[in-house]
Chimera marker file (.cmm) of the C-alpha trace (Angstrom):
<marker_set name="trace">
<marker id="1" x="-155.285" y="-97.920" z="-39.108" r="1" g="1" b="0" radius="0.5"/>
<marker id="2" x="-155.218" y="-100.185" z="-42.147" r="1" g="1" b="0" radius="0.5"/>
<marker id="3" x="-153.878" y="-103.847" z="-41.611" r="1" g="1" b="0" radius="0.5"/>
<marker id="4" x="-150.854" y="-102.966" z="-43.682" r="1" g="1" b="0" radius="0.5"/>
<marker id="5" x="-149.907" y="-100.793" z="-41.161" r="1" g="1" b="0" radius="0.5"/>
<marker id="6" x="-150.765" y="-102.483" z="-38.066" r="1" g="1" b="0" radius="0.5"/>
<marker id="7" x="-148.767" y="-105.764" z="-39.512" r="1" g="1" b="0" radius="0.5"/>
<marker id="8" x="-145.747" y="-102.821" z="-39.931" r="1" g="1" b="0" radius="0.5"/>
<marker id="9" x="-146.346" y="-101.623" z="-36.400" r="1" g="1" b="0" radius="0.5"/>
<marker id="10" x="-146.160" y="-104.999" z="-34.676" r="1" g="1" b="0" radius="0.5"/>
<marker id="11" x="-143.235" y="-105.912" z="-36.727" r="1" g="1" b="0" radius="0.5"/>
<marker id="12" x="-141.280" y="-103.180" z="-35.619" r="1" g="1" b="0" radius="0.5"/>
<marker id="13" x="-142.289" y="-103.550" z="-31.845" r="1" g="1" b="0" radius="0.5"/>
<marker id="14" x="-141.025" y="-107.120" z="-33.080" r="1" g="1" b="0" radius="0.5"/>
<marker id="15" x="-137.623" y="-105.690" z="-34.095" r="1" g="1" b="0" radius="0.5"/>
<marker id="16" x="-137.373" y="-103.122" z="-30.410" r="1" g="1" b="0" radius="0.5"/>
<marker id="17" x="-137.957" y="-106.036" z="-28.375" r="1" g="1" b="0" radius="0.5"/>
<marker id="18" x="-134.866" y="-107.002" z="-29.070" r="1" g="1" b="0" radius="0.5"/>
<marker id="19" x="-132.929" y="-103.813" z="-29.489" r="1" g="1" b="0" radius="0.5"/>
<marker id="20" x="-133.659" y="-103.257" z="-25.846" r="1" g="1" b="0" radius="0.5"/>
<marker id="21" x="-132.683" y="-106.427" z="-24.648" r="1" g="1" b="0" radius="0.5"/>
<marker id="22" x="-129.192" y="-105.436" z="-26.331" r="1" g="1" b="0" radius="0.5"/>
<marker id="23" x="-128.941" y="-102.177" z="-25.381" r="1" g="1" b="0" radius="0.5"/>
<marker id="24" x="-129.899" y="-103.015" z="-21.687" r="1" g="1" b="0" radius="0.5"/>
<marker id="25" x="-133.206" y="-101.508" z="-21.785" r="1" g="1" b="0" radius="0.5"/>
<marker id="26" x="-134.996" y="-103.401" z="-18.832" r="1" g="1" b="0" radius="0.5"/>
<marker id="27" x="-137.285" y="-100.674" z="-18.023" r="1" g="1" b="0" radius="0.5"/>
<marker id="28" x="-138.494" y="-99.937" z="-21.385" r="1" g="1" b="0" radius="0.5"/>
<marker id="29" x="-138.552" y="-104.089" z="-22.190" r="1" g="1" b="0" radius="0.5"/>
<marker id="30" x="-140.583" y="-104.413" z="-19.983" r="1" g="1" b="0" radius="0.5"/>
<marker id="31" x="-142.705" y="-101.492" z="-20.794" r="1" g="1" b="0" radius="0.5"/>
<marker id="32" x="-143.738" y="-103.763" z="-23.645" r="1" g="1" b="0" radius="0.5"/>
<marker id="33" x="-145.360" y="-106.161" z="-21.637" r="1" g="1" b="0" radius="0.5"/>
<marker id="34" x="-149.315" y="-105.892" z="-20.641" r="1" g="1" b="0" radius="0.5"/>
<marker id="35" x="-149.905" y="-105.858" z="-17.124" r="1" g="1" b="0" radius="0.5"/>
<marker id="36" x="-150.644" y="-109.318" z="-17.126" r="1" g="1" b="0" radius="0.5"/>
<marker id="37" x="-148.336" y="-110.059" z="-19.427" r="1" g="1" b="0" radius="0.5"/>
<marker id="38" x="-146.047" y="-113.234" z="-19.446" r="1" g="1" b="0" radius="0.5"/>
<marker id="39" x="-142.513" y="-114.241" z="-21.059" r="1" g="1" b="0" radius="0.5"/>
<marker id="40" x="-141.596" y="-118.002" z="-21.198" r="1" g="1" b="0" radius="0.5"/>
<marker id="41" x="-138.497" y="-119.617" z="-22.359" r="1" g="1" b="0" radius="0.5"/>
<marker id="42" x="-139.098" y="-123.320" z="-23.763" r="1" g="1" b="0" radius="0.5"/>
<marker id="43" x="-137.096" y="-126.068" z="-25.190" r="1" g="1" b="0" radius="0.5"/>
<marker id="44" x="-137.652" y="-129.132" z="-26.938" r="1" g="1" b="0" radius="0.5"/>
<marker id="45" x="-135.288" y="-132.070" z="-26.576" r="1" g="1" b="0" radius="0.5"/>
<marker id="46" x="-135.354" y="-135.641" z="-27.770" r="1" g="1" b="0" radius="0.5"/>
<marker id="47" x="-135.223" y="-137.218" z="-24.339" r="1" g="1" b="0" radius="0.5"/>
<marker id="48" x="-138.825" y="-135.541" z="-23.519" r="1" g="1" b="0" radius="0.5"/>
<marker id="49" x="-142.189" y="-135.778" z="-25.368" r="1" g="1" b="0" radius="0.5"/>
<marker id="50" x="-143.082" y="-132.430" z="-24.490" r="1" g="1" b="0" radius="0.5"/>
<marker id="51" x="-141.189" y="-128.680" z="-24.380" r="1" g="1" b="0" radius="0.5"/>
<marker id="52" x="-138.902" y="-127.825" z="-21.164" r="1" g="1" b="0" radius="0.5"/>
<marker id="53" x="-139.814" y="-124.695" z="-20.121" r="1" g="1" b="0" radius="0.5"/>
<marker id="54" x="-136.677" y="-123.072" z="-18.751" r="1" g="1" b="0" radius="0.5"/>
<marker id="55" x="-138.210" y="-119.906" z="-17.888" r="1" g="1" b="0" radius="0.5"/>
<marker id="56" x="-141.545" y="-118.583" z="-16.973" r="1" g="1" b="0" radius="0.5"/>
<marker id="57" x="-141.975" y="-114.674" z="-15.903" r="1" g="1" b="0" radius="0.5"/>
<marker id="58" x="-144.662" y="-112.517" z="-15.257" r="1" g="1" b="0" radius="0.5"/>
<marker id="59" x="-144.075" y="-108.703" z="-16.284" r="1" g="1" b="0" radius="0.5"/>
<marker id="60" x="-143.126" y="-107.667" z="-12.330" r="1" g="1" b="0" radius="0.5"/>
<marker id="61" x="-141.500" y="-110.556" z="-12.096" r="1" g="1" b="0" radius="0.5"/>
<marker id="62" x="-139.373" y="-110.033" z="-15.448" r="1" g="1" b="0" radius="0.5"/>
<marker id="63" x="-138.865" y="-106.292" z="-13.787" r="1" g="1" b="0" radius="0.5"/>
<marker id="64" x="-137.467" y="-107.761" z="-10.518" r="1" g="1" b="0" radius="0.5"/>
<marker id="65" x="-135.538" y="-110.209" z="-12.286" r="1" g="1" b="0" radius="0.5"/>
<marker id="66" x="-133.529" y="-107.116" z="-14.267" r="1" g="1" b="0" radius="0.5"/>
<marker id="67" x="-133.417" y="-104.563" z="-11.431" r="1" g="1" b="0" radius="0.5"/>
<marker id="68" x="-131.497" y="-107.265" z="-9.164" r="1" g="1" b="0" radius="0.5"/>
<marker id="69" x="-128.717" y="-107.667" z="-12.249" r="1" g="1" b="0" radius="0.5"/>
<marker id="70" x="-126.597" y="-105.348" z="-10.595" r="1" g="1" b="0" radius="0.5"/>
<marker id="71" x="-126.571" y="-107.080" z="-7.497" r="1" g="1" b="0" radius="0.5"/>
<marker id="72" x="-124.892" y="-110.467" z="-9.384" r="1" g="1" b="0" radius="0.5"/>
<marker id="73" x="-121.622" y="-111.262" z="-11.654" r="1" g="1" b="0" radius="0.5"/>
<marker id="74" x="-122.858" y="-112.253" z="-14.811" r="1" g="1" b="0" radius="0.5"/>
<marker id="75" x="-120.452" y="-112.489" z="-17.737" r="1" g="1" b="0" radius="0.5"/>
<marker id="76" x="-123.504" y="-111.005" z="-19.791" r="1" g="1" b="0" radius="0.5"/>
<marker id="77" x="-120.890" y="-109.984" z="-22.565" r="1" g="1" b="0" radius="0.5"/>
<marker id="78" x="-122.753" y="-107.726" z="-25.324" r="1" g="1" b="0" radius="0.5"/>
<marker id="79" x="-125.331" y="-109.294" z="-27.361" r="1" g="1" b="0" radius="0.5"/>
<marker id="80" x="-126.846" y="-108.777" z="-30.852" r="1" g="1" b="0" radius="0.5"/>
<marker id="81" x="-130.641" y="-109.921" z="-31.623" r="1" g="1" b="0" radius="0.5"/>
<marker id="82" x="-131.452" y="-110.563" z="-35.508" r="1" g="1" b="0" radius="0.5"/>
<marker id="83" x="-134.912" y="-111.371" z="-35.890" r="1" g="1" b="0" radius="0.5"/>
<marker id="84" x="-137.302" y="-112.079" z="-38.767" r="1" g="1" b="0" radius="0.5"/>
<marker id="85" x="-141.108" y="-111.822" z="-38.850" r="1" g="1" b="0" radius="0.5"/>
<marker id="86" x="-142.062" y="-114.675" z="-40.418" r="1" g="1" b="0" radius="0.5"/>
<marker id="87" x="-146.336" y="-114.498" z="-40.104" r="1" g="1" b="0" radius="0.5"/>
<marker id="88" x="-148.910" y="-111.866" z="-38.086" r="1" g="1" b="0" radius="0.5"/>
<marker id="89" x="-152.411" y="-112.976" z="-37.569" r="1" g="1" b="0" radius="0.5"/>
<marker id="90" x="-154.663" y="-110.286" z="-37.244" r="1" g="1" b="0" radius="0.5"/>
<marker id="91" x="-158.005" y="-110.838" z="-35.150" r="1" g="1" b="0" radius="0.5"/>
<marker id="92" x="-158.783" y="-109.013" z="-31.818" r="1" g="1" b="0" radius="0.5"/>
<marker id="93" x="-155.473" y="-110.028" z="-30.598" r="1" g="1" b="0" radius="0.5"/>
<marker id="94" x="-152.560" y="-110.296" z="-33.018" r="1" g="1" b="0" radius="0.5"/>
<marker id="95" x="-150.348" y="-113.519" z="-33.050" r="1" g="1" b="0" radius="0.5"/>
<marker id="96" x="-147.001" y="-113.075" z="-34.777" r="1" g="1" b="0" radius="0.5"/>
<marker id="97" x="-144.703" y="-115.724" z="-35.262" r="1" g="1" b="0" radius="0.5"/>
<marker id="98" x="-140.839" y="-114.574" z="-35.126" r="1" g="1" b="0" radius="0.5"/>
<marker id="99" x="-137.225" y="-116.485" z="-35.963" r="1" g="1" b="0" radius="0.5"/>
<marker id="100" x="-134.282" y="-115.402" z="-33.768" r="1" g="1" b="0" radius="0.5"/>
<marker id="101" x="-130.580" y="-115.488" z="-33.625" r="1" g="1" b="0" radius="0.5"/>
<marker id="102" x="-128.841" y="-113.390" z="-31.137" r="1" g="1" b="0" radius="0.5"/>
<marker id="103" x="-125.112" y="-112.947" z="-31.502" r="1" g="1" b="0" radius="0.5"/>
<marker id="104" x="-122.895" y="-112.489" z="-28.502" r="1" g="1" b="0" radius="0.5"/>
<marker id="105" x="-119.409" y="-111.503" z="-28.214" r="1" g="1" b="0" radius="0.5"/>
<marker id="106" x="-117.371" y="-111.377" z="-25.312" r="1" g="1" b="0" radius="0.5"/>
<marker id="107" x="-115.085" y="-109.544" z="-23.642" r="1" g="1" b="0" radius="0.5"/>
<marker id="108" x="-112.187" y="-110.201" z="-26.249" r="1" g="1" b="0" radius="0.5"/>
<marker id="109" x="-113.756" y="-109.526" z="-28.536" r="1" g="1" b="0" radius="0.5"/>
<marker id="110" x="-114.689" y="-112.795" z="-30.076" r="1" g="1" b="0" radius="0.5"/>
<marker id="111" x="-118.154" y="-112.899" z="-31.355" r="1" g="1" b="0" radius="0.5"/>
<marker id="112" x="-120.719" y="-116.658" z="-31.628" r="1" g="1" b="0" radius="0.5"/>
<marker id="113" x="-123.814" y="-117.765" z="-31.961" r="1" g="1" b="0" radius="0.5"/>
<marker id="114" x="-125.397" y="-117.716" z="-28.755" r="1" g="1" b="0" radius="0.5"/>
<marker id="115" x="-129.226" y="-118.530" z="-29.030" r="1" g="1" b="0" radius="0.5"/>
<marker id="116" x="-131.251" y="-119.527" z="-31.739" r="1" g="1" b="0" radius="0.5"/>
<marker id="117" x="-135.223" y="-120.148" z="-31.882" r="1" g="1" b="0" radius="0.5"/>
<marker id="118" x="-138.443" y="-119.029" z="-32.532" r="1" g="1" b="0" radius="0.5"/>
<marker id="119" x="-140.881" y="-116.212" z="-31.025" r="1" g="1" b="0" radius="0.5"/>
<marker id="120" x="-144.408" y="-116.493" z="-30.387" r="1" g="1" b="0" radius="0.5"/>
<marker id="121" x="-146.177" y="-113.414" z="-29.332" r="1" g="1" b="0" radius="0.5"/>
<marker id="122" x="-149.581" y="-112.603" z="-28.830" r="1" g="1" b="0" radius="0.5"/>
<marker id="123" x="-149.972" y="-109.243" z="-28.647" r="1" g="1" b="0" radius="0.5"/>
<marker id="124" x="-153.388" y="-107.100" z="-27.438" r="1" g="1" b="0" radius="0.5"/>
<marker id="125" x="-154.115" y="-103.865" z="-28.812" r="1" g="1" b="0" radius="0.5"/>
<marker id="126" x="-153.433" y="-100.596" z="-25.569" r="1" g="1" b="0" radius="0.5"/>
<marker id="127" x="-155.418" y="-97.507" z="-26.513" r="1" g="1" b="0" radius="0.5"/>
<marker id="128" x="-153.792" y="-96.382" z="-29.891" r="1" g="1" b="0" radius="0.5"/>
<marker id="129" x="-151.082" y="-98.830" z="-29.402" r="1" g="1" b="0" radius="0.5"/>
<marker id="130" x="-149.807" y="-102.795" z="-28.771" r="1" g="1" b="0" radius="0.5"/>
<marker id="131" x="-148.599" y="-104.548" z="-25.715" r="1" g="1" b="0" radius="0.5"/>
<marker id="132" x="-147.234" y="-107.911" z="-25.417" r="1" g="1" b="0" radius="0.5"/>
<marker id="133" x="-149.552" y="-110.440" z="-23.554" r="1" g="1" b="0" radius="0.5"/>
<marker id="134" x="-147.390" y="-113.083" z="-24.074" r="1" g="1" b="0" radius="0.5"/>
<marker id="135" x="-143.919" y="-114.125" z="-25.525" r="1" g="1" b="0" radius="0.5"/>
<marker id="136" x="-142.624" y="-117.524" z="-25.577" r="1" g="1" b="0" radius="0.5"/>
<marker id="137" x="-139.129" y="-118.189" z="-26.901" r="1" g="1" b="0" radius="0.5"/>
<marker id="138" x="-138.888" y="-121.644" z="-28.219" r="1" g="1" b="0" radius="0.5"/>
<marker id="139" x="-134.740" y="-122.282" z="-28.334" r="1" g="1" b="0" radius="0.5"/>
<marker id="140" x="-133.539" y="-124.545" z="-30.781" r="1" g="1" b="0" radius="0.5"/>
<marker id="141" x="-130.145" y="-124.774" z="-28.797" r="1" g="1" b="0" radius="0.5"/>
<marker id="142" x="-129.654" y="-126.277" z="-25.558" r="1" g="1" b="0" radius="0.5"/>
<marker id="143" x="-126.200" y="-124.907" z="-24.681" r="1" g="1" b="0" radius="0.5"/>
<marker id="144" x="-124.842" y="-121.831" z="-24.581" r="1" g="1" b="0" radius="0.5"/>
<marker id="145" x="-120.959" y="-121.110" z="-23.916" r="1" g="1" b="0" radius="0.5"/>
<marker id="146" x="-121.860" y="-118.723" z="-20.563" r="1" g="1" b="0" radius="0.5"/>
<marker id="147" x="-125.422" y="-119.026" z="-19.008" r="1" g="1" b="0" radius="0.5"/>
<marker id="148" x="-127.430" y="-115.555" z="-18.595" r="1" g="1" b="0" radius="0.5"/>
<marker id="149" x="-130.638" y="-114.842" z="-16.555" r="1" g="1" b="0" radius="0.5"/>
<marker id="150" x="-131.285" y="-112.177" z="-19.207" r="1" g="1" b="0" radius="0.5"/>
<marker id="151" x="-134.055" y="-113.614" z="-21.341" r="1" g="1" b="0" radius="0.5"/>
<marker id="152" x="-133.812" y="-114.312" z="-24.947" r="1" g="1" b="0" radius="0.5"/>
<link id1="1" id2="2" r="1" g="1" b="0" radius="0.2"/>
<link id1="2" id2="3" r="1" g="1" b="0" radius="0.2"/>
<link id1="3" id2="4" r="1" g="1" b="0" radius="0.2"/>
<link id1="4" id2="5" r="1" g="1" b="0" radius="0.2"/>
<link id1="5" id2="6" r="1" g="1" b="0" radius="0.2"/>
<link id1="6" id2="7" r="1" g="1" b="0" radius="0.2"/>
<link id1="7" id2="8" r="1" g="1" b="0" radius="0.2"/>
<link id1="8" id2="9" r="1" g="1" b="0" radius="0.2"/>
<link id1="9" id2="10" r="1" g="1" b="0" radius="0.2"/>
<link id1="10" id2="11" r="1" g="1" b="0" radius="0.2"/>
<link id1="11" id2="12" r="1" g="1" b="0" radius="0.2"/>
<link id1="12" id2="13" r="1" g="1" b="0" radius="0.2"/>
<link id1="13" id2="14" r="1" g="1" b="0" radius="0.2"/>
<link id1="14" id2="15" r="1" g="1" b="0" radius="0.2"/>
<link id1="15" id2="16" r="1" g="1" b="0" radius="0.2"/>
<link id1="16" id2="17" r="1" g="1" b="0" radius="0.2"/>
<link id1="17" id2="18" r="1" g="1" b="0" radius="0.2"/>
<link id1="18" id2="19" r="1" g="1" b="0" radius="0.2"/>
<link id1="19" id2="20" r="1" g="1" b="0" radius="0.2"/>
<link id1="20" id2="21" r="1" g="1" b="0" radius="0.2"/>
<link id1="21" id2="22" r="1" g="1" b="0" radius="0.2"/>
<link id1="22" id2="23" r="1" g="1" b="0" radius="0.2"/>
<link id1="23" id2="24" r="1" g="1" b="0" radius="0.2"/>
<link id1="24" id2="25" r="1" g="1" b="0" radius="0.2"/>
<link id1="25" id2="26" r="1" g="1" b="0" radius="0.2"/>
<link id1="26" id2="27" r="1" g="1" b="0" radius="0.2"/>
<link id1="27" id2="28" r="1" g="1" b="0" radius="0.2"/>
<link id1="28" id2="29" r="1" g="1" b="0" radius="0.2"/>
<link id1="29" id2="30" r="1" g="1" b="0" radius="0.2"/>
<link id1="30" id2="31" r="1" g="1" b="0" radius="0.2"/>
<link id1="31" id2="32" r="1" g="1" b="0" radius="0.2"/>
<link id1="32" id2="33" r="1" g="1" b="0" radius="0.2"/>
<link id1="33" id2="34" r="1" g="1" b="0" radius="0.2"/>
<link id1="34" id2="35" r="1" g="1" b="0" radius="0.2"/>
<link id1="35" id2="36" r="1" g="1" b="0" radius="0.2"/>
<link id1="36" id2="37" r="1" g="1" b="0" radius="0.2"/>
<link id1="37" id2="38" r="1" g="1" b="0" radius="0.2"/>
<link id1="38" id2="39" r="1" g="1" b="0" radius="0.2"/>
<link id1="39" id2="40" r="1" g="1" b="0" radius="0.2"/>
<link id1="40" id2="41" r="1" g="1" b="0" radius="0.2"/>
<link id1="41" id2="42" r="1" g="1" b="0" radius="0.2"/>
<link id1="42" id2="43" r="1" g="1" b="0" radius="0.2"/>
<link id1="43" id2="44" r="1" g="1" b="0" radius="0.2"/>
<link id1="44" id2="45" r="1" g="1" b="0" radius="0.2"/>
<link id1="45" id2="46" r="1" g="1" b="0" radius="0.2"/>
<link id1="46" id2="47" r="1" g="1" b="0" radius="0.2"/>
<link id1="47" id2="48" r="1" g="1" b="0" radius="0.2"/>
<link id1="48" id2="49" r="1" g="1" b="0" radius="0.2"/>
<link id1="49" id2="50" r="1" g="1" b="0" radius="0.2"/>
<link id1="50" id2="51" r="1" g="1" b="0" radius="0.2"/>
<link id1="51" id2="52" r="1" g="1" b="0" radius="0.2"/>
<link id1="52" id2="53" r="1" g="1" b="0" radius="0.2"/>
<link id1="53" id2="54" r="1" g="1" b="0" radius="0.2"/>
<link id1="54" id2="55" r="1" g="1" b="0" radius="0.2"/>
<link id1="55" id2="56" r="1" g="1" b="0" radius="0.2"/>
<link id1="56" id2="57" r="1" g="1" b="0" radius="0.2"/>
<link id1="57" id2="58" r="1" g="1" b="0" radius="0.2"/>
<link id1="58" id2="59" r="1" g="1" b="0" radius="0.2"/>
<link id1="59" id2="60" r="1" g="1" b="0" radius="0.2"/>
<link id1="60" id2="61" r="1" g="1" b="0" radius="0.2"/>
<link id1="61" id2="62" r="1" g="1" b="0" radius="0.2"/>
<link id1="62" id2="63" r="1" g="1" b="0" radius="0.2"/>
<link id1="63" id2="64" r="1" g="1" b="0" radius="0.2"/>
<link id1="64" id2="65" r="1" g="1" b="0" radius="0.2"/>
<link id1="65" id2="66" r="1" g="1" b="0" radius="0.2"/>
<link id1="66" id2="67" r="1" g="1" b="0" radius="0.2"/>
<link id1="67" id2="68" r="1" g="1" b="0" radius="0.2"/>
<link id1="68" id2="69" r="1" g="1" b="0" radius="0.2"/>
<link id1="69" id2="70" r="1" g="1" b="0" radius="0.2"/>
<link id1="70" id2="71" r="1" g="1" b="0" radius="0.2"/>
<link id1="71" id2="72" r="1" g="1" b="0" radius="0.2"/>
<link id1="72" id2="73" r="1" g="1" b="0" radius="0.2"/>
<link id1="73" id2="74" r="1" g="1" b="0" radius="0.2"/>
<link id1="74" id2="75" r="1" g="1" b="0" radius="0.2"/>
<link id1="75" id2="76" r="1" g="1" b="0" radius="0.2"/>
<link id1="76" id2="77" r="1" g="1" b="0" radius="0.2"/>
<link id1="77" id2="78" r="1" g="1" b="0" radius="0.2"/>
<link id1="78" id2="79" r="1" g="1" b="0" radius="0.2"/>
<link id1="79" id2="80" r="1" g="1" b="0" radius="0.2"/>
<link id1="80" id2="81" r="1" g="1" b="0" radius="0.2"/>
<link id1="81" id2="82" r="1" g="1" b="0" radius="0.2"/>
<link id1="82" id2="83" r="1" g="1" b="0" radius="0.2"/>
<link id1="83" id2="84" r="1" g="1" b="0" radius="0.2"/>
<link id1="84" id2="85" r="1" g="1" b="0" radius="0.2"/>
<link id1="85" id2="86" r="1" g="1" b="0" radius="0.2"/>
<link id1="86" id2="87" r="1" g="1" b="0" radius="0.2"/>
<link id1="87" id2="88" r="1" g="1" b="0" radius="0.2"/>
<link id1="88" id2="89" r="1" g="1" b="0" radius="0.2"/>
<link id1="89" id2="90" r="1" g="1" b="0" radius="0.2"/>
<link id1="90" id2="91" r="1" g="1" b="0" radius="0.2"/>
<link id1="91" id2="92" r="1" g="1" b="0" radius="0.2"/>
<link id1="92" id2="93" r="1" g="1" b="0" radius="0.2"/>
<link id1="93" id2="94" r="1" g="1" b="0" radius="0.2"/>
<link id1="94" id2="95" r="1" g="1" b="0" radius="0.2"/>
<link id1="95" id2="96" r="1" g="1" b="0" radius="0.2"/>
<link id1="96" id2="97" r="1" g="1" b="0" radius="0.2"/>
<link id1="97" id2="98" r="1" g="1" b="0" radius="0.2"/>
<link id1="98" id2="99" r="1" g="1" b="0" radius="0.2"/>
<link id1="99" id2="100" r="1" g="1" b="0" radius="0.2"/>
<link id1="100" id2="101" r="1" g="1" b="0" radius="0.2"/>
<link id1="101" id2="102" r="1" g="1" b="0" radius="0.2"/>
<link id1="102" id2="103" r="1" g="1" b="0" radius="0.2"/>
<link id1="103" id2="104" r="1" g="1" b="0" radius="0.2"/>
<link id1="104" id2="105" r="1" g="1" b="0" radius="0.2"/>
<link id1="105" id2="106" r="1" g="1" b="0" radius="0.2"/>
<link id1="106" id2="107" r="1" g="1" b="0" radius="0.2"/>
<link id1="107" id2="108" r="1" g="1" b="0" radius="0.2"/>
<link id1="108" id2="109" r="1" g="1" b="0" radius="0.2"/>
<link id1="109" id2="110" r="1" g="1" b="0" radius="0.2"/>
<link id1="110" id2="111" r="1" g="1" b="0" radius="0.2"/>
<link id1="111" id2="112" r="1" g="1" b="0" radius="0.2"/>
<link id1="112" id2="113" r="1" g="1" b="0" radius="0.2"/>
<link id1="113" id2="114" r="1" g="1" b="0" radius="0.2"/>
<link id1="114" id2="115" r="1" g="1" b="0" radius="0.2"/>
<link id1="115" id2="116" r="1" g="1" b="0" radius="0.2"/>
<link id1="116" id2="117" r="1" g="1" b="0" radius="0.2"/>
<link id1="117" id2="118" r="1" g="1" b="0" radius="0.2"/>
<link id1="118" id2="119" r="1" g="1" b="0" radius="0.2"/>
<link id1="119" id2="120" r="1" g="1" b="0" radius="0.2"/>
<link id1="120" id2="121" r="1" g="1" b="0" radius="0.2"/>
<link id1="121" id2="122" r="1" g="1" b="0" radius="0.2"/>
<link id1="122" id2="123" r="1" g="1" b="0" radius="0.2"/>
<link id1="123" id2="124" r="1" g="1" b="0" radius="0.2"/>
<link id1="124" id2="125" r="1" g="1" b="0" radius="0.2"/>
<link id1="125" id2="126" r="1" g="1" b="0" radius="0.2"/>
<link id1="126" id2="127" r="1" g="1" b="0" radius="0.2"/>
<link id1="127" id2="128" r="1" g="1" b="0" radius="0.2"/>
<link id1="128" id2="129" r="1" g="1" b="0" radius="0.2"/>
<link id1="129" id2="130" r="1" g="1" b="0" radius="0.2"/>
<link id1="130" id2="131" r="1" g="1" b="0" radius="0.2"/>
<link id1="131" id2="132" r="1" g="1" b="0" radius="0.2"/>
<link id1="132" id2="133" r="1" g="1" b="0" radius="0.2"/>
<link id1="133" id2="134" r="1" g="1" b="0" radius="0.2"/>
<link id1="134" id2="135" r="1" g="1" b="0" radius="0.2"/>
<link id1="135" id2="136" r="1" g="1" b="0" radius="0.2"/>
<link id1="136" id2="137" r="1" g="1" b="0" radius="0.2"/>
<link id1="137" id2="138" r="1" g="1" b="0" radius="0.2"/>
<link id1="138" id2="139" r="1" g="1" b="0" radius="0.2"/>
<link id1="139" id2="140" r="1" g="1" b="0" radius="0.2"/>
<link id1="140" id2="141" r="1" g="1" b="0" radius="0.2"/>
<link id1="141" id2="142" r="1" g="1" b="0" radius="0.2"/>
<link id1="142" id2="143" r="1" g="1" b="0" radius="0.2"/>
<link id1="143" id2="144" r="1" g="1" b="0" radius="0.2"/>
<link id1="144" id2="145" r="1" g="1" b="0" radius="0.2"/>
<link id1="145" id2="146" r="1" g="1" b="0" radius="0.2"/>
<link id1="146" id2="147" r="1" g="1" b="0" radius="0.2"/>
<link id1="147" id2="148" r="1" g="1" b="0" radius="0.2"/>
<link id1="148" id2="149" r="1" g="1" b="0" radius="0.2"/>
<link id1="149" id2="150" r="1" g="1" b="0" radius="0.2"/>
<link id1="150" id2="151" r="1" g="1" b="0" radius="0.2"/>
<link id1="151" id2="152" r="1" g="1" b="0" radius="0.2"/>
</marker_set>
């Protein structure tokens, strides 16, 4: 495969990352994850010289996480990723760096900016195919109009 079309393939698994999230996909989210795969969700803020991390997850652990949903009352509301590739590194690994907005809109309708950041993935190659070794999700906002366990 040419590195044209590996940059296209990671971009796209990019772009279904967050079409599952949406579309409640848990199984198959996670399903992009390498067994020891890890998702963290960081913050900076200007009280603190270094990133918050709100969230760290291990791929089981993100899988637990979404199977016991059902068993809580989260206004999750429905929820719209827009993301934009912004840089792939290619070397044994691949490192692409992502911006994110996801849109959420609520019961009534009414529709906001919920989360915006940045991705960094590093992503290992699986046989003929990717898998995600490691996402962090760098928010840029610290406050969001209904909290979600449902990461970003």
């Amino acid at each position: 495969m040419s590195d044209a079309e590996t940059r296209e393939r990671l971009r796209g698994l990019v772009s279904r990352s967050g079409r599952l999230l949406d579309d409640g996909a848990w199984a198959d989210y996670v399903a992009l994850f390498a067994d020891g795969g890890r998702y963290a969700m960081t913050a900076r803020t200007p009280e603190l010289p270094e990133p918050m991390t709100w969230m760290t997850l291990t791929r089981d652990e993100l899988s637990s996480l979404f199977e016991s949903l059902p068993s809580h009352e989260w206004d999750l509301g429905e929820r719209l990723h827009l993301i934009a590739v912004d840089e792939i590194e290619l070397a044994e690994a691949a490192t692409v760096r992502s911006t994110f907005c996801v849109l959420r809109i609520d019961g009534s309708g009414r529709q906001e900016l919920y989360a915006s950041g940045r991705y960094t993935d590093r992503w290992e190659p699986d046989g003929d195919g990717w898998k995600l070794a490691e996402r962090e999700a760098r928010v840029a906002n610290r406050l969001w109009s209904a909290p979600s366990p449902i990461p970003l």
